[in-house]
N, CA and C atoms as a LAMMPS dump frame, in Angstrom:
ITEM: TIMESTEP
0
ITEM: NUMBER OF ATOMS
543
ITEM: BOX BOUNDS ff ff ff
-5.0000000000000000e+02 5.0000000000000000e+02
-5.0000000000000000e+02 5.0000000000000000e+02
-5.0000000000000000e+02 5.0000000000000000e+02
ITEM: ATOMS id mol type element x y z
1 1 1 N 14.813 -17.959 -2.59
2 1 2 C 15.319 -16.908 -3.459
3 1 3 C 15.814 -15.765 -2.592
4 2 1 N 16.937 -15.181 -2.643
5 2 2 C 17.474 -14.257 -2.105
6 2 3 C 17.351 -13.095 -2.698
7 3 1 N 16.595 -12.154 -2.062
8 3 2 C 16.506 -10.519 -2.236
9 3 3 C 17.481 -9.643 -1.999
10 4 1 N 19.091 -10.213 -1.83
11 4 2 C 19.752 -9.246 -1.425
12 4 3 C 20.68 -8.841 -2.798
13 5 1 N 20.866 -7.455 -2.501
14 5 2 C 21.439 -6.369 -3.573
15 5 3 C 22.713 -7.164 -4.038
16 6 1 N 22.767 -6.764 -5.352
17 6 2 C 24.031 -7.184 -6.326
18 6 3 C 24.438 -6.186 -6.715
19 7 1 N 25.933 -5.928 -6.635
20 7 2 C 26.157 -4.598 -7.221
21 7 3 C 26.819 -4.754 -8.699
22 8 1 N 26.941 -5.9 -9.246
23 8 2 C 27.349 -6.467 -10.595
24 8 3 C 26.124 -6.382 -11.627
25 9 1 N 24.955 -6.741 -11.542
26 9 2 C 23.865 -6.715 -12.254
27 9 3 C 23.012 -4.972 -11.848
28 10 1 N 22.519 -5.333 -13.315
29 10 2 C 21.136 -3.854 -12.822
30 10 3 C 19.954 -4.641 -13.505
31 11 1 N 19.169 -4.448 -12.846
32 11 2 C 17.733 -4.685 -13.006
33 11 3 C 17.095 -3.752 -14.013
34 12 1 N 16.917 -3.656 -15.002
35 12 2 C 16.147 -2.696 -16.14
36 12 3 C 15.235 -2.799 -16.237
37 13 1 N 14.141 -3.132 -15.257
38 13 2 C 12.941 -2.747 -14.691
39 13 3 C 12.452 -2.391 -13.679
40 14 1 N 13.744 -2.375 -12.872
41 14 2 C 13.28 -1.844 -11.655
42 14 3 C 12.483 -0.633 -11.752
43 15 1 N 12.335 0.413 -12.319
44 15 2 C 11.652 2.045 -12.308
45 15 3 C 9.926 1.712 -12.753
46 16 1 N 10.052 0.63 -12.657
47 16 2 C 8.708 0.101 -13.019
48 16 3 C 7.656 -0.127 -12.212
49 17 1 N 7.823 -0.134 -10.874
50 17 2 C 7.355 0.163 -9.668
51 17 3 C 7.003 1.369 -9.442
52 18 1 N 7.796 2.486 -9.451
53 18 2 C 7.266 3.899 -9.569
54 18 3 C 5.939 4.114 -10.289
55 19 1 N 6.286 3.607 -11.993
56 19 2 C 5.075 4.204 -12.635
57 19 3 C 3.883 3.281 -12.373
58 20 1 N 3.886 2.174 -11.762
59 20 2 C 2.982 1.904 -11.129
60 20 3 C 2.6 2.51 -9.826
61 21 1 N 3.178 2.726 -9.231
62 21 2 C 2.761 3.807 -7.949
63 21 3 C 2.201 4.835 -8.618
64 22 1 N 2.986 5.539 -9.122
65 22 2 C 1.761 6.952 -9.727
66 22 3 C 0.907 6.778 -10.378
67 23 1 N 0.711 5.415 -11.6
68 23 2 C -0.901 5.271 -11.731
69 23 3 C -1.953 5.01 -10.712
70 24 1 N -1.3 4.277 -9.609
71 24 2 C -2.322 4.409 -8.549
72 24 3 C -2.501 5.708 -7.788
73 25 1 N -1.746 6.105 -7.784
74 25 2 C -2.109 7.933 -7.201
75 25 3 C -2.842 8.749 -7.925
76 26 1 N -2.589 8.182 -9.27
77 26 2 C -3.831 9.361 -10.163
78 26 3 C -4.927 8.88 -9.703
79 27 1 N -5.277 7.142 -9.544
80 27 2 C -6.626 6.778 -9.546
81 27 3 C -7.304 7.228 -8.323
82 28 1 N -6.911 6.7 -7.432
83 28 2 C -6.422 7.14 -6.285
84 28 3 C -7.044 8.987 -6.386
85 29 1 N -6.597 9.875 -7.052
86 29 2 C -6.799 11.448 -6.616
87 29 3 C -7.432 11.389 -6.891
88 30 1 N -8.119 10.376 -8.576
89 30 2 C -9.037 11.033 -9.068
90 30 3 C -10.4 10.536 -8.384
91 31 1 N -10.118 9.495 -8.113
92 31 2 C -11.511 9.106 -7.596
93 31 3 C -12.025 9.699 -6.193
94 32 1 N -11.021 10.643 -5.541
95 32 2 C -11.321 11.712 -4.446
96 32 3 C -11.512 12.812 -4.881
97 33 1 N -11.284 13.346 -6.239
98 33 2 C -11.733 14.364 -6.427
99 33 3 C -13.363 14.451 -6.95
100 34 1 N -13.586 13.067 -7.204
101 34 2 C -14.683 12.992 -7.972
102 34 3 C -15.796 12.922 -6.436
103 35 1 N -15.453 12.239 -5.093
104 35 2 C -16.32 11.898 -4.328
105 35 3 C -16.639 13.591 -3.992
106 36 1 N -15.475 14.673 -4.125
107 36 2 C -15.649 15.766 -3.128
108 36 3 C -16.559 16.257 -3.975
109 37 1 N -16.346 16.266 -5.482
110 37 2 C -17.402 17.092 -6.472
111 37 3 C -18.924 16.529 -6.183
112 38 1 N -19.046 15.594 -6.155
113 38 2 C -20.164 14.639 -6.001
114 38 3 C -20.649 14.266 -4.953
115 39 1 N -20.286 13.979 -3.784
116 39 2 C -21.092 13.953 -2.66
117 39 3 C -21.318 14.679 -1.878
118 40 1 N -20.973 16.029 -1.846
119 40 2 C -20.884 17.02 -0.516
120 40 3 C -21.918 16.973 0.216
121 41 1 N -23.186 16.618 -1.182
122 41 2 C -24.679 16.717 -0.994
123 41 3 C -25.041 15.776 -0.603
124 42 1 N -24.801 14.552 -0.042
125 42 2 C -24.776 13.483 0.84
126 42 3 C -24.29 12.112 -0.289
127 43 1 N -24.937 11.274 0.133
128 43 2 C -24.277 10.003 -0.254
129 43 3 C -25.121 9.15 -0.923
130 44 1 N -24.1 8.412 -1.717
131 44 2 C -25.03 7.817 -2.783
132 44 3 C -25.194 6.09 -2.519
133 45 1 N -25.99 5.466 -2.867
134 45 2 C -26.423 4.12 -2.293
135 45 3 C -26.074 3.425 -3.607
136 46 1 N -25.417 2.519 -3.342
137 46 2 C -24.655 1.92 -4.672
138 46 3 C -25.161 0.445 -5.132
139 47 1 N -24.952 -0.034 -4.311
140 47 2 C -25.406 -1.533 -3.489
141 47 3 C -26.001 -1.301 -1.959
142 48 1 N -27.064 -3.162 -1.949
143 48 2 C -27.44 -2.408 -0.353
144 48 3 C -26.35 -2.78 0.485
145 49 1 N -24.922 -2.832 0.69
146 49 2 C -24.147 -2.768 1.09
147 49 3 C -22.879 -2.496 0.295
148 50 1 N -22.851 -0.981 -0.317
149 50 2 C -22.028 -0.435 -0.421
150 50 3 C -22.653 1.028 -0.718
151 51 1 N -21.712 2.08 -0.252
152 51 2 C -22.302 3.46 0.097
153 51 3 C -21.388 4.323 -0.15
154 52 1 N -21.628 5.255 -1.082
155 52 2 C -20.082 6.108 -1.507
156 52 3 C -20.748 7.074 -0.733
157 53 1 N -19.502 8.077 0.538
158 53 2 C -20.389 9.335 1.322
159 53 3 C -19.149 9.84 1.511
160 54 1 N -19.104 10.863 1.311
161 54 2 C -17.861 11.617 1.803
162 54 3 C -17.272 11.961 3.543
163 55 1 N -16.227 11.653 3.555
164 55 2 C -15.301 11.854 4.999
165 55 3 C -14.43 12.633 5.108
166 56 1 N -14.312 13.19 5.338
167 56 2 C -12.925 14.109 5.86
168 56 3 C -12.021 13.707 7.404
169 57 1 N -10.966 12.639 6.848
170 57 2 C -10.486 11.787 8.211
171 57 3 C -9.759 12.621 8.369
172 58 1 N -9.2 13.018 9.472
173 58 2 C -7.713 14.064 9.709
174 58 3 C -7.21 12.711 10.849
175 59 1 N -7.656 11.458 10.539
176 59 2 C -6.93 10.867 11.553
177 59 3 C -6.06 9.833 10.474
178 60 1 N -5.784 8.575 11.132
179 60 2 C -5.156 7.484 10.474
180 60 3 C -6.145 6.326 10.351
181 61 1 N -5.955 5.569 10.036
182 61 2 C -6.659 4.41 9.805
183 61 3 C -7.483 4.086 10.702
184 62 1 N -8.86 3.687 10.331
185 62 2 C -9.827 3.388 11.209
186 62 3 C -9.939 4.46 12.301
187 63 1 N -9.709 5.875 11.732
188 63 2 C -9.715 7.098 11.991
189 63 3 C -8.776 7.421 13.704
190 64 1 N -8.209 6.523 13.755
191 64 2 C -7.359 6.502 15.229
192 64 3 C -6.417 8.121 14.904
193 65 1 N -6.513 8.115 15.833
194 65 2 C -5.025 9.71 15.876
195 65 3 C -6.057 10.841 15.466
196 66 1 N -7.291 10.819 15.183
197 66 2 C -7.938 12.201 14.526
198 66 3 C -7.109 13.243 15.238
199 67 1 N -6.75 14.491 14.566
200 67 2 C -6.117 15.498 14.668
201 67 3 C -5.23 15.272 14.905
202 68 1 N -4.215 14.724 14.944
203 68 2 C -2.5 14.585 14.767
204 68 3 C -2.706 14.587 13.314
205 69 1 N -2.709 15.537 12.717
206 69 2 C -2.581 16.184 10.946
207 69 3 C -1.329 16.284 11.246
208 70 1 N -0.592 16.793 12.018
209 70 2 C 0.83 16.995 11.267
210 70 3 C 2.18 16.09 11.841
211 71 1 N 1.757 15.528 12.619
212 71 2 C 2.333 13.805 13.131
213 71 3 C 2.359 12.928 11.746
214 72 1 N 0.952 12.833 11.322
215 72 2 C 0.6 12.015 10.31
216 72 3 C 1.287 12.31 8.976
217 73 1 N 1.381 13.546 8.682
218 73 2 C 2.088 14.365 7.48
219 73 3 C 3.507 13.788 7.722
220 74 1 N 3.961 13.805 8.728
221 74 2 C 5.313 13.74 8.868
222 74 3 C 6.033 11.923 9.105
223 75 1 N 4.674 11.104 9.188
224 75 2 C 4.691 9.524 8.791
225 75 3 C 4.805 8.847 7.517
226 76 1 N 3.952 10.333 7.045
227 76 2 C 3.359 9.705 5.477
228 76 3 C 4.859 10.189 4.962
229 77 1 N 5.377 11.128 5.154
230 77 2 C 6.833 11.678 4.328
231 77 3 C 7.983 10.392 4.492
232 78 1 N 7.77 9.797 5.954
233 78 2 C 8.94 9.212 6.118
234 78 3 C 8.623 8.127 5.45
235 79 1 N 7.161 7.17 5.483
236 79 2 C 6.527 6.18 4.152
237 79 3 C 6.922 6.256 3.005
238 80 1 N 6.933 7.57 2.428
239 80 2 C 7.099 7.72 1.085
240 80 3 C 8.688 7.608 0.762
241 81 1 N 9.394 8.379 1.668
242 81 2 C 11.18 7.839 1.709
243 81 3 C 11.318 6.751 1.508
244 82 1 N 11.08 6.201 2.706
245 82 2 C 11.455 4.702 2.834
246 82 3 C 10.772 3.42 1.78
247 83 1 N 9.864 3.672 1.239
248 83 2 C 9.557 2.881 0.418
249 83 3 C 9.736 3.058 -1.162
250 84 1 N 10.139 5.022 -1.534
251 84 2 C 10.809 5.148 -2.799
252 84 3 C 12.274 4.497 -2.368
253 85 1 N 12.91 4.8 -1.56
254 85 2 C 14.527 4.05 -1.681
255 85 3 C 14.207 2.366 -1.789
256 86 1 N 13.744 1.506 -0.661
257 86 2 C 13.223 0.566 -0.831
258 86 3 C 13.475 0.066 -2.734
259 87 1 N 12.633 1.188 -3.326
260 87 2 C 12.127 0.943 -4.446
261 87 3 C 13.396 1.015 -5.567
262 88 1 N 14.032 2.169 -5.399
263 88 2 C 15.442 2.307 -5.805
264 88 3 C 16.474 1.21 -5.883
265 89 1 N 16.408 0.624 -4.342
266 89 2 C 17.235 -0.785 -3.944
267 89 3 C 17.036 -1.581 -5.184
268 90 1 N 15.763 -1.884 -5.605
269 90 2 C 15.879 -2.883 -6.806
270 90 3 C 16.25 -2.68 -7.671
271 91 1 N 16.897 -1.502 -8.154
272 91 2 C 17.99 -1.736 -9.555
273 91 3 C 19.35 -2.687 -9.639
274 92 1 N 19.442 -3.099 -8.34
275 92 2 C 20.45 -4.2 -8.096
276 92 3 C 20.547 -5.56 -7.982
277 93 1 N 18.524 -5.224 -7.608
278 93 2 C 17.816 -7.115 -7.654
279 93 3 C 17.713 -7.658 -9.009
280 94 1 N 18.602 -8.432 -9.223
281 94 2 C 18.381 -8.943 -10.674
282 94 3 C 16.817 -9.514 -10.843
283 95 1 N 15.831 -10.558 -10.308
284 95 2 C 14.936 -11.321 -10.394
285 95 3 C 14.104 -10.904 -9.062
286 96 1 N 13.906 -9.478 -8.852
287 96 2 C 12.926 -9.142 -7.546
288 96 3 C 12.248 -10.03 -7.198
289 97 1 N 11.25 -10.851 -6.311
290 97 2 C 9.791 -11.37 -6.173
291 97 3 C 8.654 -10.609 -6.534
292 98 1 N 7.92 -10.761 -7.4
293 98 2 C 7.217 -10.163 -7.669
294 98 3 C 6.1 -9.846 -6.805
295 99 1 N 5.455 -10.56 -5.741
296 99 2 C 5.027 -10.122 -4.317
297 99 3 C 5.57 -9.107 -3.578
298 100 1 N 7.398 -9.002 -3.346
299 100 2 C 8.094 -8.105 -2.823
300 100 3 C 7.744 -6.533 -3.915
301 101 1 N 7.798 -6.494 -5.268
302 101 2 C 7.636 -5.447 -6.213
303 101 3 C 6.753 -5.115 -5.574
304 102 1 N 5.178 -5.491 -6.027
305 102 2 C 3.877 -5.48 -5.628
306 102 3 C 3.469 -4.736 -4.627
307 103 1 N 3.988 -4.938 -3.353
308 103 2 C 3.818 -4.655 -1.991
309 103 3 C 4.408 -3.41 -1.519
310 104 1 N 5.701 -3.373 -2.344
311 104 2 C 6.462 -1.902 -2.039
312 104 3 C 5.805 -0.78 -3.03
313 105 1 N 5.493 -1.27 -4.138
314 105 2 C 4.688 -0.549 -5.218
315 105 3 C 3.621 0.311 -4.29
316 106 1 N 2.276 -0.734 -4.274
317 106 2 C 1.049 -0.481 -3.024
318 106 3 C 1.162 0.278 -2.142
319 107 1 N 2.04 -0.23 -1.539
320 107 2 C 2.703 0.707 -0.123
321 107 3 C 2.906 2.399 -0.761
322 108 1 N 3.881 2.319 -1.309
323 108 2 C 4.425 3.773 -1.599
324 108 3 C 3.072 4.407 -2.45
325 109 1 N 2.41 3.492 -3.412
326 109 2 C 1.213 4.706 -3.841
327 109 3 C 0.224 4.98 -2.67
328 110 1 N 0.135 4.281 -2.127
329 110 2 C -1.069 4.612 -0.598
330 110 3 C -0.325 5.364 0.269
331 111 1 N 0.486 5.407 0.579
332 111 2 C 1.553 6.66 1.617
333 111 3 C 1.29 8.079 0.733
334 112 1 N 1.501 7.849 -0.496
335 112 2 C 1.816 8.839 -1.29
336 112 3 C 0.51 9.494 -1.519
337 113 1 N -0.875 8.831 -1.818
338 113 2 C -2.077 9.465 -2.178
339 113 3 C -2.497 9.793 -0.971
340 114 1 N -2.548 9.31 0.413
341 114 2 C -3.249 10.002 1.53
342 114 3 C -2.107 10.776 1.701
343 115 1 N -0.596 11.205 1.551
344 115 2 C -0.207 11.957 2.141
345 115 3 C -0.711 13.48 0.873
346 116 1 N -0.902 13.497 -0.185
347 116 2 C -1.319 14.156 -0.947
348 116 3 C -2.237 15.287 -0.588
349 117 1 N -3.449 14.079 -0.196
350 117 2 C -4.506 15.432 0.825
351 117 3 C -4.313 15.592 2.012
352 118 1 N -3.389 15.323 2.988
353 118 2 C -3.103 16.129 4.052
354 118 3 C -2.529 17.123 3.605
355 119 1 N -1.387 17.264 2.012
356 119 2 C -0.601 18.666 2.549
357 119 3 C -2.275 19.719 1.486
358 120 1 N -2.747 18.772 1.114
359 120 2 C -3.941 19.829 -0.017
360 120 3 C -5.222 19.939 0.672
361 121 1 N -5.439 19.281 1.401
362 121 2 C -7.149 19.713 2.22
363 121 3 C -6.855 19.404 3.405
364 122 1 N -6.045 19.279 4.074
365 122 2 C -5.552 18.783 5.311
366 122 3 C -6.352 17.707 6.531
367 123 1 N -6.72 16.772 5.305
368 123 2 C -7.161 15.476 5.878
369 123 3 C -7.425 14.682 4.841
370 124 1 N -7.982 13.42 5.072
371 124 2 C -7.444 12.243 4.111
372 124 3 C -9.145 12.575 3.674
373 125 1 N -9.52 12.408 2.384
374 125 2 C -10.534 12.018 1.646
375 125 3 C -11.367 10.587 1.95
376 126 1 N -11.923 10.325 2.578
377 126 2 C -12.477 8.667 2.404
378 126 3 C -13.51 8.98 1.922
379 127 1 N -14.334 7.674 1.023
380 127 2 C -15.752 7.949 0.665
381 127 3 C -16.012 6.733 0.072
382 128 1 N -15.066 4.938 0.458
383 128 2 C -16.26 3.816 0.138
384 128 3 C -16.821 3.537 1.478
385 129 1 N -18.157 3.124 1.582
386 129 2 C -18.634 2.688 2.521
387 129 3 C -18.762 1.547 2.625
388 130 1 N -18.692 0.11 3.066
389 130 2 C -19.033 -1.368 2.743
390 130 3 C -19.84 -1.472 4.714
391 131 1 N -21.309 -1.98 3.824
392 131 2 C -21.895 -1.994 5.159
393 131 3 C -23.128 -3.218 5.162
394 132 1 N -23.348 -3.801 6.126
395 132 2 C -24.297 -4.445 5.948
396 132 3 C -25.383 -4.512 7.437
397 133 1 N -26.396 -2.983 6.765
398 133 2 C -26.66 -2.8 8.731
399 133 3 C -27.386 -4.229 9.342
400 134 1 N -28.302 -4.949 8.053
401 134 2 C -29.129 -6.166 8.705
402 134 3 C -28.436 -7.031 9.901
403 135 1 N -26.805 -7.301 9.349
404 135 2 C -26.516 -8.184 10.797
405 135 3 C -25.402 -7.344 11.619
406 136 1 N -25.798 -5.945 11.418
407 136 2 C -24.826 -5.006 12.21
408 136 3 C -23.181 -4.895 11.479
409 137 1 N -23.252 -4.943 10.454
410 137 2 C -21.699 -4.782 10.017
411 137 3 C -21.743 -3.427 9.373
412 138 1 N -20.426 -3.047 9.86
413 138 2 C -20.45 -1.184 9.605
414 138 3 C -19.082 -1.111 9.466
415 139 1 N -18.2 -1.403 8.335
416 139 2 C -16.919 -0.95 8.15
417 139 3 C -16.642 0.406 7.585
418 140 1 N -15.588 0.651 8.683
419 140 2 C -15.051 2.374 8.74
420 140 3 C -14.781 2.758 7.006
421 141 1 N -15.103 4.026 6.75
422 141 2 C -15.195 4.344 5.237
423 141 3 C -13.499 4.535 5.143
424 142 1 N -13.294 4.467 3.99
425 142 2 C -12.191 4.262 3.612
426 142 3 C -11.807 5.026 1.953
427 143 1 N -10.912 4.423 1.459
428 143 2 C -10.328 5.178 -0.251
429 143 3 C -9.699 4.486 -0.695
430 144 1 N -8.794 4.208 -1.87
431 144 2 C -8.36 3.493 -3.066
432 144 3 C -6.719 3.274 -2.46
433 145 1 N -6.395 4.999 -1.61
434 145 2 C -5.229 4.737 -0.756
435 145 3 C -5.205 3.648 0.065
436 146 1 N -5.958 3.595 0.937
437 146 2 C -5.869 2.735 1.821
438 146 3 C -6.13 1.351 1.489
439 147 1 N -6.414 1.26 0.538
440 147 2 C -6.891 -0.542 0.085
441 147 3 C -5.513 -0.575 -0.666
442 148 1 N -4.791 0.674 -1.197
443 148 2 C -3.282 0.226 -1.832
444 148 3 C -2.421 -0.009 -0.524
445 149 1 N -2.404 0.414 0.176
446 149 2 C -1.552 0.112 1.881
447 149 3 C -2.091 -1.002 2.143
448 150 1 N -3.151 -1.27 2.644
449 150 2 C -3.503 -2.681 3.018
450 150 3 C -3.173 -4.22 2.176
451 151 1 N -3.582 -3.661 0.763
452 151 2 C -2.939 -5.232 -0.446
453 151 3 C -1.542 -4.959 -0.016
454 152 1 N -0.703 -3.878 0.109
455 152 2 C 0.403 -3.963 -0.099
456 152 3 C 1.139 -4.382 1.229
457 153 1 N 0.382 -4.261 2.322
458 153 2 C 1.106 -4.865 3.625
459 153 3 C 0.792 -6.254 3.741
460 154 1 N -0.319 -7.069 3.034
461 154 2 C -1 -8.154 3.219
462 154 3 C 0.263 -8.91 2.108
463 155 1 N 1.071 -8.567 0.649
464 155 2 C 1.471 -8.584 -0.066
465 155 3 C 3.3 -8.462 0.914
466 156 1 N 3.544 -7.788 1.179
467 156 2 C 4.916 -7.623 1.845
468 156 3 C 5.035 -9.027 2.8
469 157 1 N 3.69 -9.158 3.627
470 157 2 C 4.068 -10.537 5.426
471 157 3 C 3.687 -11.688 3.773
472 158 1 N 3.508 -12.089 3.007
473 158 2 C 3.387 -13.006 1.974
474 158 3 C 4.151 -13.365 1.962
475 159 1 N 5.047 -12.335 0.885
476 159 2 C 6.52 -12.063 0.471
477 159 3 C 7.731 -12.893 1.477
478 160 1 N 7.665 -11.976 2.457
479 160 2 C 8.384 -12.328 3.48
480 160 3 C 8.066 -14.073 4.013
481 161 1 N 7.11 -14.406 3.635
482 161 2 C 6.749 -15.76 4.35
483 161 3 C 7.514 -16.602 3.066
484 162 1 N 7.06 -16.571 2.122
485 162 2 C 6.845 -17.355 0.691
486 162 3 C 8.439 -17.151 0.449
487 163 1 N 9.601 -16.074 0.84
488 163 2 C 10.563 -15.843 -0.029
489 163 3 C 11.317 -15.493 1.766
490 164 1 N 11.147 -16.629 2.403
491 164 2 C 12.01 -16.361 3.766
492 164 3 C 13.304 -16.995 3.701
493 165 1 N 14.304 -16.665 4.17
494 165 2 C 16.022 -17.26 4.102
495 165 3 C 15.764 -18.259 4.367
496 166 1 N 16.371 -19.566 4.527
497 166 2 C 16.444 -20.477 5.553
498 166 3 C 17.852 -20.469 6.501
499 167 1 N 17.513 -21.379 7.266
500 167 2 C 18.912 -20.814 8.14
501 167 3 C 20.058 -21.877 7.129
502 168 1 N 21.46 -21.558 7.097
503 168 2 C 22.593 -22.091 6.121
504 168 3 C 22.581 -23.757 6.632
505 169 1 N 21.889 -23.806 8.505
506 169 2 C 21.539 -25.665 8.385
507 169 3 C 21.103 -26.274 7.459
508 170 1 N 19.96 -25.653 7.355
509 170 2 C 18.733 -26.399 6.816
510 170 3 C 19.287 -26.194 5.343
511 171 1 N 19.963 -25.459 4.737
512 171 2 C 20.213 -25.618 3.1
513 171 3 C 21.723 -26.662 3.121
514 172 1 N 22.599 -26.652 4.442
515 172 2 C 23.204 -28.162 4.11
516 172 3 C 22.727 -29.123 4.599
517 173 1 N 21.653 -29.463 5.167
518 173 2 C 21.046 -30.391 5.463
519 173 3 C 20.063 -31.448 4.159
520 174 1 N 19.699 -29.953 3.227
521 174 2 C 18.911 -30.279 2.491
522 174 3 C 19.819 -30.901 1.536
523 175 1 N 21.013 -30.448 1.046
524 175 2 C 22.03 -30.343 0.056
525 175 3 C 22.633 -31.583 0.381
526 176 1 N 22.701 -32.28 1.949
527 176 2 C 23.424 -33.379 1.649
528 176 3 C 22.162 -34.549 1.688
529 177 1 N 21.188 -34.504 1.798
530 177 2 C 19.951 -35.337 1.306
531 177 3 C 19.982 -35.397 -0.024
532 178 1 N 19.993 -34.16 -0.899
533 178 2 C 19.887 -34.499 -2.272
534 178 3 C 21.197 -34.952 -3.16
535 179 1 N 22.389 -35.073 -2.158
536 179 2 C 23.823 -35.634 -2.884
537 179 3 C 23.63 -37.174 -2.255
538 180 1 N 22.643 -37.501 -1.381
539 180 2 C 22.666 -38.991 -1.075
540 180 3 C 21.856 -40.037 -1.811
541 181 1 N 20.745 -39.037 -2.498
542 181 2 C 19.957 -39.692 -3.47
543 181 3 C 20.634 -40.263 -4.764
């Protein structure tokens, strides 16, 4: 299936990606606004391996870059460009992939909700914990953003695998196999 733009057709769902991006940004805020109201006073034990505690990352993922706040501000802006136009592009995809939707969706609400609290508390909110100290497993705390970036990059190399060109050989190669049958 080919993803490339038609300028004859419009897609009348393409804007449908957006309002899925911003429902994930509300969930997304809200459930950081709720950790800051609620945990300041430490952290709550949910499961014995899961731990809601509040973070204040000013770095990037798996807290790399701490203090490049305004490097990061200025990643998350160019994220959010590039994946609202991205998003735009599909008013021309008649039959998007719905993996490709998905992934650019994800993407742009997770750019969009951590870039949110850098420009409003000037660092990213994290507060799930998933841990299991018995055999030493301790994954870095994290937020609703970042699990929308991650489905959505895990969702994009899919996409790209599942909905790859072939080279124009291999489709006359294939084409004169199925005119010999």
């Amino acid at each position: 299936m080919s993803i490339v733009p038609n300028s004859t057709n419009v897609n009348p769902r393409w804007w449908w990606a957006f309002v899925g991006a911003a429902l994930v940004v509300v969930l997304d805020q809200y459930t950081k606004y709720l950790a800051t109201a609620e945990l300041l006073d430490g952290a709550v034990s949910v499961l014995p391996f899961l731990t809601f505690r509040y973070f204040c990352n000013t770095g990037a993922a798996f807290s790399i870059l701490q203090g490049y706040t305004h490097f990061l501000t200025f990643v998350g802006v160019a994220f959010v460009v590039y994946f609202s136009w991205e998003i735009w592009r599909l008013r021309r995809i008649q039959d998007p992939p719905f993996l490709f939707v998905l992934a650019l969706t994800l993407i742009l609400a997770g750019a969009g909700g951590n870039l949110i609290d850098r420009a409003m508390h000037g660092c990213v909110v994290d507060f799930i914990h998933v841990h299991y100290y018995a055999i030493g497993f301790n994954f870095p705390i994290f937020n609703i953003a970042d699990s929308a970036v991650c489905i959505g990059a895990a969702s994009w190399i899919l996409a790209a695998i599942v909905h790859r060109e072939r080279p124009d050989s291999q489709v006359a190669k294939e084409s004169d196999q199925s005119a010999d049958s």
